[in-house]
N, C-alpha and C positions, 0 to 999 in steps of 0.2 A: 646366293653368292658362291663363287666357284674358289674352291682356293689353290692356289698361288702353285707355279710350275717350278719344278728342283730344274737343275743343270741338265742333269740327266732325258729327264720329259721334255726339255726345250730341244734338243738335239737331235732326240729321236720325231721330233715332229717336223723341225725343220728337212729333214729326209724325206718323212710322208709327204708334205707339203710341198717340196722339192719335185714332188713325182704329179701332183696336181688334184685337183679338187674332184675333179670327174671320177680320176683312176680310185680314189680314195672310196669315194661315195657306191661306182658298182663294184669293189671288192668286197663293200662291208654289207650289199644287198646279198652277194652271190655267197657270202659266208653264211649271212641268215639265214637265208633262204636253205641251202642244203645243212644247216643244221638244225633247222623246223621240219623240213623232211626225212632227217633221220632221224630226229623224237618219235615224229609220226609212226613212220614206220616201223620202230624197236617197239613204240606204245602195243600198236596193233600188236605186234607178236609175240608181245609176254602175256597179252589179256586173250591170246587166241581167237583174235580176230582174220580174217584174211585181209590179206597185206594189200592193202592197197591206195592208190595215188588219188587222193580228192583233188575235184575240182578248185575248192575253196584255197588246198593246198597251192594248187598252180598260179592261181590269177591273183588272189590275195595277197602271199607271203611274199611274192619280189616286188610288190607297193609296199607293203610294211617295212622290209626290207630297204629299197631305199630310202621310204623315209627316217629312219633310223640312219642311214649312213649320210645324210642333209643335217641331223639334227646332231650328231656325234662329231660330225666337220666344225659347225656352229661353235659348238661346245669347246671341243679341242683348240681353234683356232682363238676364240674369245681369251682363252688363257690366255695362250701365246702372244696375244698383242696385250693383254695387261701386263704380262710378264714383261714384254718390251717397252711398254711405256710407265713401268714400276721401276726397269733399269733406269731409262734415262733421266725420270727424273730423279733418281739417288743419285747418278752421277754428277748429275747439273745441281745439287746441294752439294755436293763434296768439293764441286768446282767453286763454288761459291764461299764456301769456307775455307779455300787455301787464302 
């Protein structure tokens, strides 16, 4: 169960939302992705390893990556329409009770 979006988190998503699903989805790969390669990278070099770019790193983490940005869409937007359909119907009780 997800809980329930403030004013503030509805607003700010209808922005991201506003910009589209797609833009959403490879901003949140390309952020993962270059901040699992810069773990990597900082790893290797505090354990003195040489520094360098895996495979695994390349082809792996921009799948992981957008999957993560399909399932945080999911996530984000699931609020957003409970939130929207938690509005209406309070208001459609309020409406009822005048």
């Amino acid at each position: 169960m997800t809980k329930s979006m403030s004013s503030k988190e509805m607003v700010r998503w209808e922005k991201i939302r506003a910009k589209g699903k797609w833009y959403f989805m490879l901003r949140t790969a390309l952020q993962f992705s270059l901040a699992v390669l810069f773990a990597d990278v900082v790893t290797d070099w505090l354990f003195g390893d040489p520094i360098e770019i895996k495979t695994f790193t390349l082809y792996a983490v921009p799948v992981f990556g957008l999957l993560s940005g399909i399932t945080l869409w999911w996530i984000a937007d699931a609020r957003y329409q409970n939130h929207m359909l938690d509005s209406k119907i309070h208001d459609g009780l309020k409406d009822a009770r005048s």
